[in-house]
C-alpha beads as a LAMMPS data file, in Angstrom:
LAMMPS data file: protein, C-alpha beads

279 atoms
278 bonds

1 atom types
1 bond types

-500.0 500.0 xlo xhi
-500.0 500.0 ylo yhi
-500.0 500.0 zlo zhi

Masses

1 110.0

Atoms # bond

1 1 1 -163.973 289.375 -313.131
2 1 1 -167.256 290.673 -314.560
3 1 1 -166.430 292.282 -317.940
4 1 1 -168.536 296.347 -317.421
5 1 1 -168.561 296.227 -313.688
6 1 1 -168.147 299.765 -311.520
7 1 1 -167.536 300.198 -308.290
8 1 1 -168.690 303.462 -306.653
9 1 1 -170.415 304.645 -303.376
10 1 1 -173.835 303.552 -302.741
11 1 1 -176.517 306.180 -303.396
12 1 1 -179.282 306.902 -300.845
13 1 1 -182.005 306.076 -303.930
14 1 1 -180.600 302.572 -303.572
15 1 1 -181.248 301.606 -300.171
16 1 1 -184.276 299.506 -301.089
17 1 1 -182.700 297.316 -303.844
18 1 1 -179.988 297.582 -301.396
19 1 1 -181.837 295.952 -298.487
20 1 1 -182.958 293.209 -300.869
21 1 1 -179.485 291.858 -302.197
22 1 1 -178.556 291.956 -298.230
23 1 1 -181.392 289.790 -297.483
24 1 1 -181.127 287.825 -300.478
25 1 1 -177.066 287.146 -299.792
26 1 1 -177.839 286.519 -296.214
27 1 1 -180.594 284.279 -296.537
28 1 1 -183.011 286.890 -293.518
29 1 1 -186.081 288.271 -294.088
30 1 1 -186.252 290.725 -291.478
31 1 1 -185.045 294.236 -293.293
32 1 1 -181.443 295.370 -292.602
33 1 1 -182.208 299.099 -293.242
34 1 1 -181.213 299.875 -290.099
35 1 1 -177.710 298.766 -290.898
36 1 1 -177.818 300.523 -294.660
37 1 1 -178.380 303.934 -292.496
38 1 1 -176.526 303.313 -289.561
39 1 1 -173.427 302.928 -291.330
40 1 1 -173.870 305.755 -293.312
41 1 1 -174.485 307.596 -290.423
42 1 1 -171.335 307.423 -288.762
43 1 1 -169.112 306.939 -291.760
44 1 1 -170.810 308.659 -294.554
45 1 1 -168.855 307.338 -297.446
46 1 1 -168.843 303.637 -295.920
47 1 1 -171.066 301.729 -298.634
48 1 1 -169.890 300.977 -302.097
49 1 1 -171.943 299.665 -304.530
50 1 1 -171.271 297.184 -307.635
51 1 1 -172.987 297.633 -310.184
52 1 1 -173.056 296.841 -314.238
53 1 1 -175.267 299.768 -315.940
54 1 1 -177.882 300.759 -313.717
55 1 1 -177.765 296.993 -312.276
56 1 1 -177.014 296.936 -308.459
57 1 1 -175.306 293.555 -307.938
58 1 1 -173.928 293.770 -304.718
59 1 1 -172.354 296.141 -301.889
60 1 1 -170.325 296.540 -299.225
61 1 1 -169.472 298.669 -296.463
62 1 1 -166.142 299.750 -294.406
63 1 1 -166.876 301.762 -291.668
64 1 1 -163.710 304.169 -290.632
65 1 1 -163.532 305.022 -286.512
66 1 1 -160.260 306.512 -285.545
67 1 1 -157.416 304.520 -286.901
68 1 1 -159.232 301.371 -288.100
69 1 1 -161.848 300.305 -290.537
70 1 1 -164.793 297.690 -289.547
71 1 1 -165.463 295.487 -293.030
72 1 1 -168.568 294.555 -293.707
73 1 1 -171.087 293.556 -294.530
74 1 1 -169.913 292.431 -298.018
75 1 1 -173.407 291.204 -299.757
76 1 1 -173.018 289.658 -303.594
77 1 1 -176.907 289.021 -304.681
78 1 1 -176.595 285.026 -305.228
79 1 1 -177.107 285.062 -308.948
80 1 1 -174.221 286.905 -309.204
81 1 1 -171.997 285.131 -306.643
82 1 1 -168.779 283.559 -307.906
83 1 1 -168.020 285.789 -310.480
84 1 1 -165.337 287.652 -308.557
85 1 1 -168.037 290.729 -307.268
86 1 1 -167.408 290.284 -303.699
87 1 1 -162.903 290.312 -303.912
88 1 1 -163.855 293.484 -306.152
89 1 1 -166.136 295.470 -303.128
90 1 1 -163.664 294.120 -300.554
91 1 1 -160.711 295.655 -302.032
92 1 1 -162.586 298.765 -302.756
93 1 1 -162.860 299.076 -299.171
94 1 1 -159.476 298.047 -298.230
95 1 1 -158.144 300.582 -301.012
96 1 1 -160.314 303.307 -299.509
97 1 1 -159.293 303.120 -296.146
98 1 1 -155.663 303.175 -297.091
99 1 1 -156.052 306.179 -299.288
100 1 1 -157.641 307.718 -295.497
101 1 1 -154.360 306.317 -293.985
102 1 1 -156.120 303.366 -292.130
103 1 1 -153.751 300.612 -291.621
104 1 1 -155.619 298.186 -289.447
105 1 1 -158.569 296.599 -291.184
106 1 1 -161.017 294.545 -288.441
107 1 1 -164.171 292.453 -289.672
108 1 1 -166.285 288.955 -288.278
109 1 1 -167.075 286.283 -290.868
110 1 1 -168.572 283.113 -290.963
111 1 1 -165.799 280.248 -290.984
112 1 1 -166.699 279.615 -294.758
113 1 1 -165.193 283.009 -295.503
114 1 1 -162.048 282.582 -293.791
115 1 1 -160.067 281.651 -297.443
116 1 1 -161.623 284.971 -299.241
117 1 1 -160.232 286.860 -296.744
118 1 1 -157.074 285.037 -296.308
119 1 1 -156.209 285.835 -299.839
120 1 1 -156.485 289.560 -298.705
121 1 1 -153.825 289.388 -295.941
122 1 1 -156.838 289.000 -293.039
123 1 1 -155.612 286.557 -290.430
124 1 1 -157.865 285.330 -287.662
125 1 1 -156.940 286.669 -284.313
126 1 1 -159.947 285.472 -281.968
127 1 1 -163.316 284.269 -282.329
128 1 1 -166.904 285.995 -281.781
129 1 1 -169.450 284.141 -279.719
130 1 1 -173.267 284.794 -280.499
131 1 1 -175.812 284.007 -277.339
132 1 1 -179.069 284.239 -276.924
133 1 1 -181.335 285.062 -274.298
134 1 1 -185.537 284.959 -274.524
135 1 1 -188.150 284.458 -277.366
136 1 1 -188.930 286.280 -280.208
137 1 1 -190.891 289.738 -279.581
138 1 1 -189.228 293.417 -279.289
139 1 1 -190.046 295.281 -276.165
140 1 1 -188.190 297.169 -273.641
141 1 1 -190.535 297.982 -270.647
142 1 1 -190.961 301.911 -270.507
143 1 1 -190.446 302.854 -266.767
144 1 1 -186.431 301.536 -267.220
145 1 1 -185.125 304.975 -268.607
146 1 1 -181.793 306.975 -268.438
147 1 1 -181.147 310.454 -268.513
148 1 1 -180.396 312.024 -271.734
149 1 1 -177.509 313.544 -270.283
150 1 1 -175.730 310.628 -269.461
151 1 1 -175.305 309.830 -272.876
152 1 1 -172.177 312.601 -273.140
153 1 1 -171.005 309.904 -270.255
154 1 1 -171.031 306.719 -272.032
155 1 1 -169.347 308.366 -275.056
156 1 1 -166.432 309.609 -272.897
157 1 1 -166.064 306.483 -271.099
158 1 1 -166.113 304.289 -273.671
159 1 1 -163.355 306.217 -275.509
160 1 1 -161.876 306.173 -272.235
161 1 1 -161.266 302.223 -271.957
162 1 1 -161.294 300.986 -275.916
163 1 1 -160.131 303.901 -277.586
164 1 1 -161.781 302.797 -280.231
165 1 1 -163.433 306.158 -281.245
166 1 1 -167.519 305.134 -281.843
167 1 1 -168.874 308.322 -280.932
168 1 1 -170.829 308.730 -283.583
169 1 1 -172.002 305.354 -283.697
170 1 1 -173.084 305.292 -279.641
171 1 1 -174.410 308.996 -280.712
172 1 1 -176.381 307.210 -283.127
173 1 1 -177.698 304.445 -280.627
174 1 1 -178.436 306.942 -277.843
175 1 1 -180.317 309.134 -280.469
176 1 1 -182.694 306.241 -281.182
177 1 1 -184.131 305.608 -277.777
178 1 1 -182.731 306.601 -274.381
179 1 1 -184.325 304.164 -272.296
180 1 1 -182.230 301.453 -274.315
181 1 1 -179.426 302.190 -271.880
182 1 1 -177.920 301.238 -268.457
183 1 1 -174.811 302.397 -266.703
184 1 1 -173.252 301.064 -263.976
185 1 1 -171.205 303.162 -261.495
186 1 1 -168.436 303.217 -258.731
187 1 1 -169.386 306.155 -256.641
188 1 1 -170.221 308.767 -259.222
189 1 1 -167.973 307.519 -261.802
190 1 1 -169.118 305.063 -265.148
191 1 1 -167.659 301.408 -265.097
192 1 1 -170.234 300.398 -267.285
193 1 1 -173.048 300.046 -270.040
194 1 1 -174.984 298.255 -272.505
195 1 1 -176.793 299.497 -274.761
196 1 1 -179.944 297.442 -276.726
197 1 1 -180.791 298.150 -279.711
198 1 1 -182.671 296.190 -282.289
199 1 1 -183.142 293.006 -280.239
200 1 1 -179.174 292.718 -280.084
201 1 1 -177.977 293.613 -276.358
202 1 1 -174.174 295.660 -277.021
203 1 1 -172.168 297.501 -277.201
204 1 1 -171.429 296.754 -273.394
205 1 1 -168.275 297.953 -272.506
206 1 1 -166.926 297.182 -268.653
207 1 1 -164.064 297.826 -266.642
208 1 1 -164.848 294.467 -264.477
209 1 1 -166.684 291.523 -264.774
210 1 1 -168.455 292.787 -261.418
211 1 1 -169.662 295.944 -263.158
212 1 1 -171.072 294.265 -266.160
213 1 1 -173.313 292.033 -263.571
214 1 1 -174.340 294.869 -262.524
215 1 1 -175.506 296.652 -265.391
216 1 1 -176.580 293.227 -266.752
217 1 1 -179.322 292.549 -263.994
218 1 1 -180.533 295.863 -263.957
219 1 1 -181.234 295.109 -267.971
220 1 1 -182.941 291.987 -267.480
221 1 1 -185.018 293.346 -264.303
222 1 1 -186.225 295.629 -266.942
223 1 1 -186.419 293.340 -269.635
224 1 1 -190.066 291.515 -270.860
225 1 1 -187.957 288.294 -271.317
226 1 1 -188.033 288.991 -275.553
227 1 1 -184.860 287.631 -277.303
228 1 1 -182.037 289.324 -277.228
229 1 1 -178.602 288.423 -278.858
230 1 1 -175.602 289.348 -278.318
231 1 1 -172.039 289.263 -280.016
232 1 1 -169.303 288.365 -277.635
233 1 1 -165.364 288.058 -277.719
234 1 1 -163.899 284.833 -277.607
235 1 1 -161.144 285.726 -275.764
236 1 1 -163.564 287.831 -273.151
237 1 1 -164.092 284.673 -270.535
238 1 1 -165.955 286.625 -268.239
239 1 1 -168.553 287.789 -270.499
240 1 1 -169.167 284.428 -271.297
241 1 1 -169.723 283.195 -267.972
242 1 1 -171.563 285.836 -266.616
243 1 1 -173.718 285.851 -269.121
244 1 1 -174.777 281.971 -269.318
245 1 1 -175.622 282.202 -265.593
246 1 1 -178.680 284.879 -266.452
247 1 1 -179.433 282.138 -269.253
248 1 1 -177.903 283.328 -272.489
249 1 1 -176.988 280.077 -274.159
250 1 1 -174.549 279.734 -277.154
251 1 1 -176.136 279.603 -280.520
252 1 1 -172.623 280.083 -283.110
253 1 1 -169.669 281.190 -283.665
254 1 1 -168.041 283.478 -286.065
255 1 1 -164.131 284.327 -286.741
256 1 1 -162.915 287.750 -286.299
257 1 1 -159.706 289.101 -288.795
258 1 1 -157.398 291.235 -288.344
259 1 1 -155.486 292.764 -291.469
260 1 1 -152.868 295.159 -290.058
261 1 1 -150.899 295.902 -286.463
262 1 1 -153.499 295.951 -283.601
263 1 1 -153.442 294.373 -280.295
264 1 1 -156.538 294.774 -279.374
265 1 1 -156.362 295.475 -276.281
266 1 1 -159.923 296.611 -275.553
267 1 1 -161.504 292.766 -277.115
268 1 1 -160.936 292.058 -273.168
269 1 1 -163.565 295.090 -272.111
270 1 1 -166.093 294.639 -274.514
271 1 1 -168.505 292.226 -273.399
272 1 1 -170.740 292.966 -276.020
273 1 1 -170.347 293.847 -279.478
274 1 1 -172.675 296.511 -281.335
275 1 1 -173.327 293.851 -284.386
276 1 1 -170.626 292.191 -286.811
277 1 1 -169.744 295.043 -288.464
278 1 1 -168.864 297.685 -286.361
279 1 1 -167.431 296.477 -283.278

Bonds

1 1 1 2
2 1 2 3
3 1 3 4
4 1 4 5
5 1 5 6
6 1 6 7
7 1 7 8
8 1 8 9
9 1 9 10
10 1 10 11
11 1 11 12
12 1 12 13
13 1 13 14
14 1 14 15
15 1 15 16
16 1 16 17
17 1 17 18
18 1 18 19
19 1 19 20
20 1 20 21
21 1 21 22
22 1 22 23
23 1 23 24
24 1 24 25
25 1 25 26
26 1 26 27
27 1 27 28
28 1 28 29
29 1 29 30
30 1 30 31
31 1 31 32
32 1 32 33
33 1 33 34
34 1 34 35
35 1 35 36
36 1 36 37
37 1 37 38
38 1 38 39
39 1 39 40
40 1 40 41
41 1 41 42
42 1 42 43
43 1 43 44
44 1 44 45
45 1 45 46
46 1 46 47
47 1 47 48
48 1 48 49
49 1 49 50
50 1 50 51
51 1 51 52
52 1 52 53
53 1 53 54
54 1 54 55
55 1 55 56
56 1 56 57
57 1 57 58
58 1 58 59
59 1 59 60
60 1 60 61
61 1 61 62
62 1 62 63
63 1 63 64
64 1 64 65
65 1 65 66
66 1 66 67
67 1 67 68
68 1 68 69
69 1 69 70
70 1 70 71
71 1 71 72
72 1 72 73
73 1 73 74
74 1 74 75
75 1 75 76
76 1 76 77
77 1 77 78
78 1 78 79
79 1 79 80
80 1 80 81
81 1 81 82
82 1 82 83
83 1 83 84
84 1 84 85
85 1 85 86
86 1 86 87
87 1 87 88
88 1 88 89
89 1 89 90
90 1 90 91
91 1 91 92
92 1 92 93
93 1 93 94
94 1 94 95
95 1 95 96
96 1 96 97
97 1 97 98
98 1 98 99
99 1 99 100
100 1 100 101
101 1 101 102
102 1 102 103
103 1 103 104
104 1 104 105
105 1 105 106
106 1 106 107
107 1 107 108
108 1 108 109
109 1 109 110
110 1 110 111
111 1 111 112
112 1 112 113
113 1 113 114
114 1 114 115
115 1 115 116
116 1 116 117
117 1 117 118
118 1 118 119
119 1 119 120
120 1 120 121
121 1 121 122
122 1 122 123
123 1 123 124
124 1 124 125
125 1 125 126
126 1 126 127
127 1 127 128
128 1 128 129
129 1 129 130
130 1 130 131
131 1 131 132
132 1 132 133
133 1 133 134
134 1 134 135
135 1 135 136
136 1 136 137
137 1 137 138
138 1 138 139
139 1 139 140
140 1 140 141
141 1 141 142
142 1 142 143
143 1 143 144
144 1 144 145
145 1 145 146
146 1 146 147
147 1 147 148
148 1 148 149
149 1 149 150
150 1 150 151
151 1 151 152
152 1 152 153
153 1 153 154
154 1 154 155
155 1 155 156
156 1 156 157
157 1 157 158
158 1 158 159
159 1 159 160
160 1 160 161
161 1 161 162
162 1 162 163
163 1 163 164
164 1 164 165
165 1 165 166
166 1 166 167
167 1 167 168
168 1 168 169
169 1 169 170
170 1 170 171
171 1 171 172
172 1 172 173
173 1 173 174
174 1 174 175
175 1 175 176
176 1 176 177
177 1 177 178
178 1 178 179
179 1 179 180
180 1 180 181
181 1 181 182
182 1 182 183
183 1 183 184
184 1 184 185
185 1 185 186
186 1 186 187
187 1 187 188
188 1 188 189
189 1 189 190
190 1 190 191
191 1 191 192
192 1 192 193
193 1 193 194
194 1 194 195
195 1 195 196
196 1 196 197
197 1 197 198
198 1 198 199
199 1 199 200
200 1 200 201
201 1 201 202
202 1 202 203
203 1 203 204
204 1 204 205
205 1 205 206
206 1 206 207
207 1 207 208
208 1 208 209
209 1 209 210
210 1 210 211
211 1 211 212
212 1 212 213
213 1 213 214
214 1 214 215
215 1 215 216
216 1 216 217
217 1 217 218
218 1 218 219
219 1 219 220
220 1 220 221
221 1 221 222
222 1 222 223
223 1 223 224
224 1 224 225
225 1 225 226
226 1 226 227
227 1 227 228
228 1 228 229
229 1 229 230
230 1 230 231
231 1 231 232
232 1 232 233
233 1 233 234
234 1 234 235
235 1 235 236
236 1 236 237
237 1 237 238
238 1 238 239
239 1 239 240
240 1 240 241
241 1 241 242
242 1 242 243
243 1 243 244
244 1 244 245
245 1 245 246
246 1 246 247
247 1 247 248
248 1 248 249
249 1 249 250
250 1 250 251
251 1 251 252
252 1 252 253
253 1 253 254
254 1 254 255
255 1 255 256
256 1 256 257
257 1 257 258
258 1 258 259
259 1 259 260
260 1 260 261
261 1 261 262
262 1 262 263
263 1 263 264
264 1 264 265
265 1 265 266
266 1 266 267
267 1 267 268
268 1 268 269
269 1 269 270
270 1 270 271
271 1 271 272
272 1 272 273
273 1 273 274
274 1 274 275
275 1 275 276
276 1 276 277
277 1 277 278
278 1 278 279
């Protein structure tokens, strides 16, 4: 362990250094701002940062939704990798969710990761598959809009079938553009959505495979034909198929960890995950 180091909550004045270790430990260049705020948005003590002095070395986040918190992203900047930074932030975050009374812990990895997390009681209970659809701009055509209000709908149906309690973060979502979301219906009632945000199509949440076709080809009818990803399930078959006959194709594979008692019942809804992080 690095002799000096502190562990504490991330500060707001950090987010830029912050942006660049995430960049830096994940190899991008695109920004991941979005995911600095939007995690602090729903959970607002969800970062912690690692630093020695002033010195931010790494950071990671655990983002608490009803009973269970969503690890990660855990970022060490790669100068400072192997030196025992990243077990430090990750059992911040396990310690923090405990002292909150969480006791089921949920995150995706790469397969590389798998013995880090191992060694903190995570076992791997399915698999995420990432497809891809399109090319490389960001557009969604402006005539394909929903009502504001149905927003309040999506929230209360989605609680309805995963239980998994992301108001705030679909509040968030919705908040950020409206016409980023479609609904499918029976009669009157919701048995269905997706949401896009960011070039990453989810969270879609269905209560059949039929509704999510539904929803699904209204999206790409509105859709310029710009890439779009999206996370899915392993164990969701449906979402798999139904999605590589509009053309998504796979492009990886992650591992998703469980630490704690959780069937997850809902995995089998979700045909689309909001990112790696949050579910």
């Amino acid at each position: 362990m690095l002799e000096n180091l502190d562990i504490d909550c991330l500060r707001v004045s950090e987010f830029k250094h912050a942006d660049l270790v995430l960049r830096r430990a994940f190899s991008v260049s695109s920004s991941r701002w979005s995911t600095l705020e939007r995690n602090l948005r729903v959970d607002e003590k969800a970062w912690a940062a690692a630093r020695v002095g002033d010195r931010l070395l790494g950071l990671g986040s655990g983002v608490v939704m009803a009973d269970r918190c969503h690890v990660g992203p855990i970022a060490v900047d790669p100068p400072m990798q192997r030196q025992g930074i990243g077990g430090a932030l990750l059992n911040h975050v396990l310690r923090r969710g405990q002292a909150i009374g969480v006791d089921c812990f949920s995150l995706d990895a790469a397969p590389s990761a798998r013995s880090l997390y191992e060694e903190f009681g995570f076992i791997q209970t399915d698999t995420v598959e990432v497809m891809s659809l399109g090319g490389a701009a960001r557009h969604i055509v402006s005539d394909c809009r929903v009502d504001p209000r149905v927003a309040s709908e999506i929230v209360e149906y989605d609680e309805q079938l995963t239980g998994l309690g992301r108001s705030r973060l679909l509040t968030h979502y919705l908040d950020q553009d409206g016409s980023r979301a479609f609904v499918a219906r029976q009669g009157i009632r919701v048995d269905g959505y997706c949401l896009i945000q960011g070039g990453v199509l989810g969270p879609c949440v269905a209560g059949s495979r039929d509704s999510f076709v539904g929803v699904l080809r209204r999206l790409l009818d509105c859709h310029d034909g710009s890439k779009l990803t999206v996370f899915v399930p392993g164990r969701n078959d449906d979402a798999q198929t139904a999605l590589a006959s509009h053309g998504f194709v796979h492009t990886g594979q992650l591992i998703h960890m469980l630490r704690g008692s959780s069937p997850e019942r809902e995995r089998q809804q979700i045909y689309g995950q909001s990112s790696t992080a949050v579910g």
